[in-house]
C-alpha positions in Angstrom: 11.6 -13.7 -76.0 11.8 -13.6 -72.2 8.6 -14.9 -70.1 7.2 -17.3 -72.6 5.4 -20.1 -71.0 6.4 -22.1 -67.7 9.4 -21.7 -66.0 11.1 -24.7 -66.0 11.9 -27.6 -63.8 15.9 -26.8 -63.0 15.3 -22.9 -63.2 12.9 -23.4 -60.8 15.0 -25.3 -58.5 17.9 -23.1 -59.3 15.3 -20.3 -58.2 14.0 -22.0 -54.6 17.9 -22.8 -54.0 18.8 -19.5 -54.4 15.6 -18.1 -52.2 16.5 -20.4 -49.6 19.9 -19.1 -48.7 18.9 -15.5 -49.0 16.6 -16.3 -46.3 19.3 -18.2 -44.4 21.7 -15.2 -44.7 18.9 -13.3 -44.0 18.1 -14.4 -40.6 21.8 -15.2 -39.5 22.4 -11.6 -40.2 19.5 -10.8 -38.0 20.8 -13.5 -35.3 24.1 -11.8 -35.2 22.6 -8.1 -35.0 20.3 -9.2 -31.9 23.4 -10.8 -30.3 25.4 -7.7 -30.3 22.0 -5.6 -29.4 21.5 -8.1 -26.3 25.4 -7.1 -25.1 24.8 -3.6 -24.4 26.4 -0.8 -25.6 28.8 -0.5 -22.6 32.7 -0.9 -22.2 32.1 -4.3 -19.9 32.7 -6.7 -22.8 36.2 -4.6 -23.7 36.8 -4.6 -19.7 36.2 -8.4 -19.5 39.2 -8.7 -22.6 42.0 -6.8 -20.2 44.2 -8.0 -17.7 43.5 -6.5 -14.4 46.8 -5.2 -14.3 46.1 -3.2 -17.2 42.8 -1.5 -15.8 44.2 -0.7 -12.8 47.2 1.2 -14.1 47.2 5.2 -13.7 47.4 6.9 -17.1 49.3 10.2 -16.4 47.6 13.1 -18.1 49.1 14.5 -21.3 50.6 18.2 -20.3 51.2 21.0 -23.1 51.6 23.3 -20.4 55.2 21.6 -18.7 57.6 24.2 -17.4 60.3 23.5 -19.6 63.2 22.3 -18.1 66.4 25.3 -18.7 68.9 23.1 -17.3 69.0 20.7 -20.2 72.4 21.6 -22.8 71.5 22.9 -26.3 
């Protein structure tokens, strides 16, 4: 028969313990979501990661529409 009488003293503890780090997750999880809000949204924190040899580099566009070459040998 659940709910008869006091709760008692270790469930109780058992209970505050287990309150107290749902809270703590809680508001770590809330820490970390305003940190990455408070970045921005932008590519700077990827740029930031790259060697500048990298970002400078020219990335030739991808062509479907080559001439093909008819001197190659089949």
């Amino acid at each position: 028969m659940a709910g008869r009488g006091p709760q008692t003293y270790l469930k109780r503890q058992k209970e505050q313990q287990r309150a107290a780090r749902a809270l703590a997750k809680r508001t770590a999880k809330q820490a970390r979501r305003e940190a990455r809000s408070s970045e921005g949204s932008s590519d700077k924190a990827f740029d930031e990661d790259l060697p500048t040899d990298m970002m400078d580099q020219d990335v030739a566009p991808d062509d479907d529409n080559k001439p093909e070459d008819d001197t190659k040998a089949d």
